[in-house]
N, CA, C and O atoms as CSV, one atom per row, in Angstrom:
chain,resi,resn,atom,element,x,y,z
A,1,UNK,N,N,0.850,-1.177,0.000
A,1,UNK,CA,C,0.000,0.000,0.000
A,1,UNK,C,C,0.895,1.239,0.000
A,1,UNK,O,O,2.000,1.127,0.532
A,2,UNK,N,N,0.666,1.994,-0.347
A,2,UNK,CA,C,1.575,3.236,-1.230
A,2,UNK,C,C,1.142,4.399,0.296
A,2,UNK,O,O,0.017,4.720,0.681
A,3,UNK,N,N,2.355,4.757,0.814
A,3,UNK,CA,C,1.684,5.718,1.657
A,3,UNK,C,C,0.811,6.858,1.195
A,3,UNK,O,O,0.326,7.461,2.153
A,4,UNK,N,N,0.492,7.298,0.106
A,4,UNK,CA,C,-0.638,8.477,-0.334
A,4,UNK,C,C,-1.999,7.459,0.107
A,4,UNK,O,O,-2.804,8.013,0.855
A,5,UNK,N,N,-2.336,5.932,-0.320
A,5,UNK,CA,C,-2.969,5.690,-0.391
A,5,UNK,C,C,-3.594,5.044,1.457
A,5,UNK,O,O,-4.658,4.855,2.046
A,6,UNK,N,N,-2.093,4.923,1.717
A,6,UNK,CA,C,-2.458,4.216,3.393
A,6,UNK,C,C,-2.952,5.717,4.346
A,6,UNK,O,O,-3.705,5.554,5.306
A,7,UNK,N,N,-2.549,6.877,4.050
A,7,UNK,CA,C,-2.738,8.711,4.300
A,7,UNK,C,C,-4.307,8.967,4.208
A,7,UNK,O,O,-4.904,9.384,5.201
A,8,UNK,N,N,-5.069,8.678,2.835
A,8,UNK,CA,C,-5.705,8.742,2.586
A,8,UNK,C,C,-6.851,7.719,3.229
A,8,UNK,O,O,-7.817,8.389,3.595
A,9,UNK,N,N,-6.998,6.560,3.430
A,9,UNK,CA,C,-7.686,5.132,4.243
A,9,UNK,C,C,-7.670,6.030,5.870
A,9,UNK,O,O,-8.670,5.989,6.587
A,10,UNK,N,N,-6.490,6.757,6.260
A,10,UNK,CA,C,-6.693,7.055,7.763
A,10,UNK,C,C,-7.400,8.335,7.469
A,10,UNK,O,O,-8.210,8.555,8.369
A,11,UNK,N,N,-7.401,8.935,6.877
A,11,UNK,CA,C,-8.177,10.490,6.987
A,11,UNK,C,C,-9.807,10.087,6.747
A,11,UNK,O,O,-10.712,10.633,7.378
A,12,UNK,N,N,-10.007,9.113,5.799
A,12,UNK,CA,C,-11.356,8.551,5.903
A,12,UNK,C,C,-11.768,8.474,7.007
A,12,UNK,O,O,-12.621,9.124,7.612
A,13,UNK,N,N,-10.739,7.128,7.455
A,13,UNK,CA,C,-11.186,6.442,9.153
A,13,UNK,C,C,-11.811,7.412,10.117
A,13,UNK,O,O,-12.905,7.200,10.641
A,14,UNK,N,N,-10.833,8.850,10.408
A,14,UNK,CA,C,-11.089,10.238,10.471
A,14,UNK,C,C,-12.706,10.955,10.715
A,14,UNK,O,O,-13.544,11.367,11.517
A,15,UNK,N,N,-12.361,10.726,9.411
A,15,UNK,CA,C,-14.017,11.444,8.961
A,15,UNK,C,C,-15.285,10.751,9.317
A,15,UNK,O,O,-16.335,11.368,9.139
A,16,UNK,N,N,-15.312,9.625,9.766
A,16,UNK,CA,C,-16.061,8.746,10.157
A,16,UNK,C,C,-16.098,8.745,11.715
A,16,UNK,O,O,-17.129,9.002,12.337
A,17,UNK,N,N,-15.343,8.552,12.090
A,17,UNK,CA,C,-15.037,9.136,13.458
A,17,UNK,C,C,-15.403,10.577,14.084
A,17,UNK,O,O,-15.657,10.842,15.259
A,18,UNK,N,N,-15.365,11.287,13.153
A,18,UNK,CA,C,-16.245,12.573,13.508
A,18,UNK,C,C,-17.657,12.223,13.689
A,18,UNK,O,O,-18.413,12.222,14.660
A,19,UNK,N,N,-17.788,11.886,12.290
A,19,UNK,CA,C,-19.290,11.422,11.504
A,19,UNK,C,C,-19.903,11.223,13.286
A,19,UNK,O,O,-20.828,11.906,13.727
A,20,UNK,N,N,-19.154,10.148,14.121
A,20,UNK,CA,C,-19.692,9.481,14.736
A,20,UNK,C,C,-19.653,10.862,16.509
A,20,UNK,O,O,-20.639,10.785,17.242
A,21,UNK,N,N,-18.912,11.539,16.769
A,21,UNK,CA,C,-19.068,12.444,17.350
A,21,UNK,C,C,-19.584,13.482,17.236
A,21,UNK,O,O,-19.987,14.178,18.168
A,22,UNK,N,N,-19.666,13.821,15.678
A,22,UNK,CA,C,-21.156,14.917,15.436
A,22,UNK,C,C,-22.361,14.775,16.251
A,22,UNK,O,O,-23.058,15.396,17.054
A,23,UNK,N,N,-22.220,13.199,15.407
A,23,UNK,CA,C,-23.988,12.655,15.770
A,23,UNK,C,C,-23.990,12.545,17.436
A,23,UNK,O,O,-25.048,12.756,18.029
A,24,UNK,N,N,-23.024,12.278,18.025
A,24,UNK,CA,C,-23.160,12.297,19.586
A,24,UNK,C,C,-23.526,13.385,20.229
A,24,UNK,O,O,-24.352,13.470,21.137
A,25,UNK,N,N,-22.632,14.564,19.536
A,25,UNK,CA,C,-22.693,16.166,20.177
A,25,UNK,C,C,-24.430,16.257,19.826
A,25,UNK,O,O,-25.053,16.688,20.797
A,26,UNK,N,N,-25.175,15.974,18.788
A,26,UNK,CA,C,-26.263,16.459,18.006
A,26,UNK,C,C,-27.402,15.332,18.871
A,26,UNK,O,O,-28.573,15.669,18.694
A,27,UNK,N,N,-27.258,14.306,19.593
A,27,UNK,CA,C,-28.020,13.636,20.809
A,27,UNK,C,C,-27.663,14.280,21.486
A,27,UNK,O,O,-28.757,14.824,21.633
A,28,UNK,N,N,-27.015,14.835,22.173
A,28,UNK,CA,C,-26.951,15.550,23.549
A,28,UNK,C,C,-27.382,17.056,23.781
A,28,UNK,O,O,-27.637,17.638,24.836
A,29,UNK,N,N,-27.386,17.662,22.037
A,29,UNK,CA,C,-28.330,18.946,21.747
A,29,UNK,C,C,-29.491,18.572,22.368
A,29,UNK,O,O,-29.884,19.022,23.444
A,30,UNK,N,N,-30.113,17.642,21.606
A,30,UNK,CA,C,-31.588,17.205,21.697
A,30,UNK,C,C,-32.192,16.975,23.305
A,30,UNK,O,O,-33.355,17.090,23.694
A,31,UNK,N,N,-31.342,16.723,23.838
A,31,UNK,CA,C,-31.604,16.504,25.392
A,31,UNK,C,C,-31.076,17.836,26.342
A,31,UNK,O,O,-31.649,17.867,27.431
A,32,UNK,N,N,-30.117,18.905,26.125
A,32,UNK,CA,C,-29.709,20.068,26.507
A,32,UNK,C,C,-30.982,20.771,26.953
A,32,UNK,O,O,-32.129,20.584,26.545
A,33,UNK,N,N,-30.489,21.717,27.984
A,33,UNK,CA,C,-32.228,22.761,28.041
A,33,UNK,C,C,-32.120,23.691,27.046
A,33,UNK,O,O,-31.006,23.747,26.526
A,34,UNK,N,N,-32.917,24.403,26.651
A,34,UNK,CA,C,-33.722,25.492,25.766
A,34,UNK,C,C,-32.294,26.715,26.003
A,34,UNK,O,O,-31.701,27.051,24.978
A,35,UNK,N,N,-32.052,27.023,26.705
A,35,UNK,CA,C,-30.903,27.855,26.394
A,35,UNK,C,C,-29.775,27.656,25.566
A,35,UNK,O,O,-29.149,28.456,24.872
A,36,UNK,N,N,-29.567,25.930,25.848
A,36,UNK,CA,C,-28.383,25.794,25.334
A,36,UNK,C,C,-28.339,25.375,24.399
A,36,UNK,O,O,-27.286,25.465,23.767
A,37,UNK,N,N,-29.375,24.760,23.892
A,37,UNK,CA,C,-29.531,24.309,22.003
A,37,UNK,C,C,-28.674,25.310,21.211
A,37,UNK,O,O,-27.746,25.122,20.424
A,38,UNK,N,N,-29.347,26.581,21.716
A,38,UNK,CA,C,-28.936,27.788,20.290
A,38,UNK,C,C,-27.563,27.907,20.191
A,38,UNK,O,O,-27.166,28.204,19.064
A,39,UNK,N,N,-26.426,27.708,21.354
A,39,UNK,CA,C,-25.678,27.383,21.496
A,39,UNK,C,C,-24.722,26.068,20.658
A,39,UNK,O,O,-23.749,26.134,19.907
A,40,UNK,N,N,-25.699,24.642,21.315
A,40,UNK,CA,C,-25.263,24.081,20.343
A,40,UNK,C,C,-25.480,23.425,19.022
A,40,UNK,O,O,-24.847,22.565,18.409
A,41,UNK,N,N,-26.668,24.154,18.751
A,41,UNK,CA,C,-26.658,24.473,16.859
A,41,UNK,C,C,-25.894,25.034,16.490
A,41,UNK,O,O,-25.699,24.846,15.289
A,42,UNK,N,N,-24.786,26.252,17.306
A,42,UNK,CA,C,-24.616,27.176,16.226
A,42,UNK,C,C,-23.092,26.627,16.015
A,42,UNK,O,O,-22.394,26.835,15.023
A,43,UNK,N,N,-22.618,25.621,17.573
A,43,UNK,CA,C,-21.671,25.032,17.282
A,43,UNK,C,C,-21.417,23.756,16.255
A,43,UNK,O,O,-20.395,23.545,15.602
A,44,UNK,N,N,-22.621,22.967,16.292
A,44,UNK,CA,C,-22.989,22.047,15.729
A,44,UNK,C,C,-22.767,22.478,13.714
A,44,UNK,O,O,-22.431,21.587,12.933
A,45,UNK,N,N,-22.924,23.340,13.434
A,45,UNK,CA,C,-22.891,24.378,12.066
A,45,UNK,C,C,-21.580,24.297,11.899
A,45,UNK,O,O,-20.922,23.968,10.912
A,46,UNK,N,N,-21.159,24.744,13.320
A,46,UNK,CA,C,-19.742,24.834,12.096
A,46,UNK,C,C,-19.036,23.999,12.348
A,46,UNK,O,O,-17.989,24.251,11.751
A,47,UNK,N,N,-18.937,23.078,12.907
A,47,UNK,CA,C,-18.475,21.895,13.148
A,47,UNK,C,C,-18.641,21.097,11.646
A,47,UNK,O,O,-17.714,20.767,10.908
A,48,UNK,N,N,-19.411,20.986,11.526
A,48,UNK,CA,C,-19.960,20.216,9.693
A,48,UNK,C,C,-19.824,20.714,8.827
A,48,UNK,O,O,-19.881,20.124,7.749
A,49,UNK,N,N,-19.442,22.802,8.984
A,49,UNK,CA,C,-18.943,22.990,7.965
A,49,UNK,C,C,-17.386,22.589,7.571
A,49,UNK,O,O,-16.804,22.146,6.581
A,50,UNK,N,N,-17.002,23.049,9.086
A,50,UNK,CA,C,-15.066,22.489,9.286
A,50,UNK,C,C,-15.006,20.623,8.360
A,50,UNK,O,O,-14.069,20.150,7.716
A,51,UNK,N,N,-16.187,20.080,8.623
A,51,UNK,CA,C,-16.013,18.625,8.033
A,51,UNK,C,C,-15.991,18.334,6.864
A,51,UNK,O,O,-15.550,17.400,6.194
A,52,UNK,N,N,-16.784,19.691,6.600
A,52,UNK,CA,C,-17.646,19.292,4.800
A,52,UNK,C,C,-16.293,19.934,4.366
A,52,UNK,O,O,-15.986,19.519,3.248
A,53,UNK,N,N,-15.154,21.030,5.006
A,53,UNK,CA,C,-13.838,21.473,4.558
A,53,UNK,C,C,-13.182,20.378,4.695
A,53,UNK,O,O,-13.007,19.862,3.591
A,54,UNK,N,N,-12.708,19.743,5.593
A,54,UNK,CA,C,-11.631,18.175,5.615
A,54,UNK,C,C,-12.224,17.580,4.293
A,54,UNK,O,O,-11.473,17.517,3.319
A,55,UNK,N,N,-13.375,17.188,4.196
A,55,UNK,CA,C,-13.872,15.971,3.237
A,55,UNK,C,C,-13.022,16.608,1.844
A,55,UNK,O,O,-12.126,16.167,1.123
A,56,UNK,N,N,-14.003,18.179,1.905
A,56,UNK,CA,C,-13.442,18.385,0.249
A,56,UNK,C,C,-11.700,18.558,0.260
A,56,UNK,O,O,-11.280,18.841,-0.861
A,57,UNK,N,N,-10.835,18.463,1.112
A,57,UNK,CA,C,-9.457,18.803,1.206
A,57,UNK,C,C,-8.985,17.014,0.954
A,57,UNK,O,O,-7.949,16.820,0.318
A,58,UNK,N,N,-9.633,16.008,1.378
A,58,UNK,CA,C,-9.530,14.824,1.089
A,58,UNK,C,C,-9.783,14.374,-0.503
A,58,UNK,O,O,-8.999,13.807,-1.264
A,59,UNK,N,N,-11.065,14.797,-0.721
A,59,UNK,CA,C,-11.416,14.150,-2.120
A,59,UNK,C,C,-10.251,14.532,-2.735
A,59,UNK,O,O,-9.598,13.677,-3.333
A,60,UNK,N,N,-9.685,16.271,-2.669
A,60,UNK,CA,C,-8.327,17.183,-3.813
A,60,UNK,C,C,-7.179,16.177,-3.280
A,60,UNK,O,O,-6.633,15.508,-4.158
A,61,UNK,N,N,-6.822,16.023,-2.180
A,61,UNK,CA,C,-6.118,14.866,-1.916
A,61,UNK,C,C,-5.624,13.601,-2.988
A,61,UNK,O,O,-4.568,13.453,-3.603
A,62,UNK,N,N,-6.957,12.703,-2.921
A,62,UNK,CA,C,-7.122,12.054,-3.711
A,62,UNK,C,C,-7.333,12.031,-4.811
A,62,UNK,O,O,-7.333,10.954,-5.407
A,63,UNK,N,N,-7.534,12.974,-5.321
A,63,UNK,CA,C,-6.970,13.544,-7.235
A,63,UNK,C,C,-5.861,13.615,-7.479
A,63,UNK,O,O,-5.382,13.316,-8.573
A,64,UNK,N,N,-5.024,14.161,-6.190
A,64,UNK,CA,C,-3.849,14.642,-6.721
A,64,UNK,C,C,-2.746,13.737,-7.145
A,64,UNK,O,O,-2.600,12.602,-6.690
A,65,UNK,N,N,-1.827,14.393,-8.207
A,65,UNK,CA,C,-0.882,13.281,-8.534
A,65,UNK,C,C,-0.301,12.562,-7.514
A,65,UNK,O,O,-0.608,12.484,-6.325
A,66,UNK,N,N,0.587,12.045,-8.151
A,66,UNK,CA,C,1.483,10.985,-7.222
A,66,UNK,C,C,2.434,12.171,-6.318
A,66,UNK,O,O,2.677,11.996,-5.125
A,67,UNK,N,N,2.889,13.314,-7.040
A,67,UNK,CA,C,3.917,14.028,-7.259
A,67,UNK,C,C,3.479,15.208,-6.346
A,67,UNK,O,O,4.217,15.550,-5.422
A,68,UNK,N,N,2.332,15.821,-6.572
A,68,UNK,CA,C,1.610,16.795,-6.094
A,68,UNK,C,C,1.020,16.715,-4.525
A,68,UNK,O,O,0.824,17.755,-3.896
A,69,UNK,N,N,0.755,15.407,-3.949
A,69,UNK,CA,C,-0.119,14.818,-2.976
A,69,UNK,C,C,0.482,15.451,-1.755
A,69,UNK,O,O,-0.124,16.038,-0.858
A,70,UNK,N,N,1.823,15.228,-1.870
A,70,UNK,CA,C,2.828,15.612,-0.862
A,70,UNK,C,C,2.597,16.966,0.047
A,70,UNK,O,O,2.647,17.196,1.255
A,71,UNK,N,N,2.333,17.706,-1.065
A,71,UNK,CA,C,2.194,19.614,-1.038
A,71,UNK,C,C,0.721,19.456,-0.315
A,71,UNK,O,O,0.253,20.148,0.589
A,72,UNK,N,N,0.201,18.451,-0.925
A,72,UNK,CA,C,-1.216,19.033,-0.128
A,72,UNK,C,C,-1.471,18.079,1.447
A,72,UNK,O,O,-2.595,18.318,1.890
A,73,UNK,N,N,-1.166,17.703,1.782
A,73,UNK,CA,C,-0.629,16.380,2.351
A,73,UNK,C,C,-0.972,17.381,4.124
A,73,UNK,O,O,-1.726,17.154,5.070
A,74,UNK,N,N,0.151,18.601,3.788
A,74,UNK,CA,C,-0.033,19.392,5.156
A,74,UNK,C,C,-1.116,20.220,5.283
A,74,UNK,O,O,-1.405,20.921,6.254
A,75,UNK,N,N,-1.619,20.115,4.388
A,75,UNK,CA,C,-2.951,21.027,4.282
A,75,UNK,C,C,-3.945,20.226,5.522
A,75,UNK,O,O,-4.380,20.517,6.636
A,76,UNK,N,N,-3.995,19.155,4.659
A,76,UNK,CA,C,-4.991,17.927,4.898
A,76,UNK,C,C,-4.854,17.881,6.849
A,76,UNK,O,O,-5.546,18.414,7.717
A,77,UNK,N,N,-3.986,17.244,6.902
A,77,UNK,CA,C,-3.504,17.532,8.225
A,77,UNK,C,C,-3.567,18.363,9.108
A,77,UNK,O,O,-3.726,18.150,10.310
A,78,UNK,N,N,-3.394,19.813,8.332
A,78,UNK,CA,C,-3.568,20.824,9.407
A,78,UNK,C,C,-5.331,21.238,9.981
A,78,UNK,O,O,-5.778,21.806,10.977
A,79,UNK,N,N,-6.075,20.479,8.503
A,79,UNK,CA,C,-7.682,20.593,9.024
A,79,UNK,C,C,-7.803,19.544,9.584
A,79,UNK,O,O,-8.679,19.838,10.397
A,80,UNK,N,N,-7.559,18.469,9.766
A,80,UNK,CA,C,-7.721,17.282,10.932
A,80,UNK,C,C,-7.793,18.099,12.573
A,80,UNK,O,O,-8.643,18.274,13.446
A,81,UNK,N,N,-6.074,18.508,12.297
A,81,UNK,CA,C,-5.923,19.252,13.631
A,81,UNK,C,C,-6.604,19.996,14.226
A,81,UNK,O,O,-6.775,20.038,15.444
A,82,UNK,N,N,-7.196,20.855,13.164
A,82,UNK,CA,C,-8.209,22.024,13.925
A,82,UNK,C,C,-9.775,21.084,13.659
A,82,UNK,O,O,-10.656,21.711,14.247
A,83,UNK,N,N,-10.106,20.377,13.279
A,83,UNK,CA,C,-11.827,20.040,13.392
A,83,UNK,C,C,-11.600,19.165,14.696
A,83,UNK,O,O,-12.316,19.387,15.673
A,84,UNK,N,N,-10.423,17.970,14.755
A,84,UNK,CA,C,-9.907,17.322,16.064
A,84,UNK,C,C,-10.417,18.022,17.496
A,84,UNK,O,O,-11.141,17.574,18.385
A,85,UNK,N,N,-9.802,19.180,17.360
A,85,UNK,CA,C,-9.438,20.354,18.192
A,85,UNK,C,C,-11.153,21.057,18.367
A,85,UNK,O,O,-11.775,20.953,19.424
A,86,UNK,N,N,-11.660,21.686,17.249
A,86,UNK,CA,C,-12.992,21.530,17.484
A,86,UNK,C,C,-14.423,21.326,18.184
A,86,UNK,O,O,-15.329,22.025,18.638
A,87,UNK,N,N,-14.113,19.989,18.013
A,87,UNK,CA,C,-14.914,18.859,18.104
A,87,UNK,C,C,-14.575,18.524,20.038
A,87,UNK,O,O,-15.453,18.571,20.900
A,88,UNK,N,N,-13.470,18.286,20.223
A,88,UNK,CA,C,-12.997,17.904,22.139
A,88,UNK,C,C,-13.235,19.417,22.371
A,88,UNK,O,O,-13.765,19.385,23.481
A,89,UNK,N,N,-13.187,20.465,22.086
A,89,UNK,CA,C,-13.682,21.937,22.851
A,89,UNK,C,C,-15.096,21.699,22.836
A,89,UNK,O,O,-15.633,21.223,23.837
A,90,UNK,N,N,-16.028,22.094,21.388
A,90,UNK,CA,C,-17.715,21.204,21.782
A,90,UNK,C,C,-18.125,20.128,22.803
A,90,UNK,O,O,-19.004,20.357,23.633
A,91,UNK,N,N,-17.567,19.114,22.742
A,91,UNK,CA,C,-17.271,18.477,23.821
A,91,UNK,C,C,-17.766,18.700,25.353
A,91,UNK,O,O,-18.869,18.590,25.888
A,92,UNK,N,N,-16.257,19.120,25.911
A,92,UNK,CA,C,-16.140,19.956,26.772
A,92,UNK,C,C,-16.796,21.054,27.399
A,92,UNK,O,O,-16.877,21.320,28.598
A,93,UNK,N,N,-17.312,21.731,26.274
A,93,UNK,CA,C,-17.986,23.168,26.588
A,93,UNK,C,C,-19.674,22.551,27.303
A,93,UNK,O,O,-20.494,22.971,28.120
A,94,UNK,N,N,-19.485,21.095,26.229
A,94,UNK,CA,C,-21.232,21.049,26.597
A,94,UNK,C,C,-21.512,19.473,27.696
A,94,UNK,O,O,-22.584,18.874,27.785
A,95,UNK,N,N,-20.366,19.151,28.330
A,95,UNK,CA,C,-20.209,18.585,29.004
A,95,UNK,C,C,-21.727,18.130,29.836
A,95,UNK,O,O,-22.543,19.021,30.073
A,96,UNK,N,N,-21.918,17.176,30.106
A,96,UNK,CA,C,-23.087,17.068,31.035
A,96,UNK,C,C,-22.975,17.383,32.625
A,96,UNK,O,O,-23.967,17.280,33.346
């Protein structure tokens, strides 16, 4: 397995793994009191937008040449870091 392609299999894994802490943060909206929904909708927003940014930084990823992948490679990474980062502050903030 070609590391672009083994890079690419973990950033999926990734995204799925959010997938799966979105949906957690977005049950625990649903049960939050009335103050704090608006709160965490508005976190919940951009949380999926930060995702729907990783995904499309993945798909360009995976276009990219053999040659090119490299350059984008830290991109990719550096939005992991910050939706990662994100996602454990939401978390946290809305702690039970």
């Amino acid at each position: 397995m070609s590391s672009k392609h083994a890079f690419v299999e973990q950033l999926k894994s990734r995204l799925d793994e959010w997938d799966d802490d979105l949906a957690q943060l977005e049950a625990q909206m649903h049960e939050a009191e009335e103050e704090l929904k608006i709160a965490f909708e508005e976190r919940l927003a951009l949380l999926r937008q930060q995702r729907g940014e990783a995904a499309a930084k993945l798909e360009h990823l995976q276009q990219a040449a053999d040659e090119a992948w490299e350059d984008l490679k830290e991109g990719a990474e550096s939005a992991w870091v910050s939706i990662r980062a994100a996602i454990d502050k939401a978390r946290q903030e809305f702690k039970d």
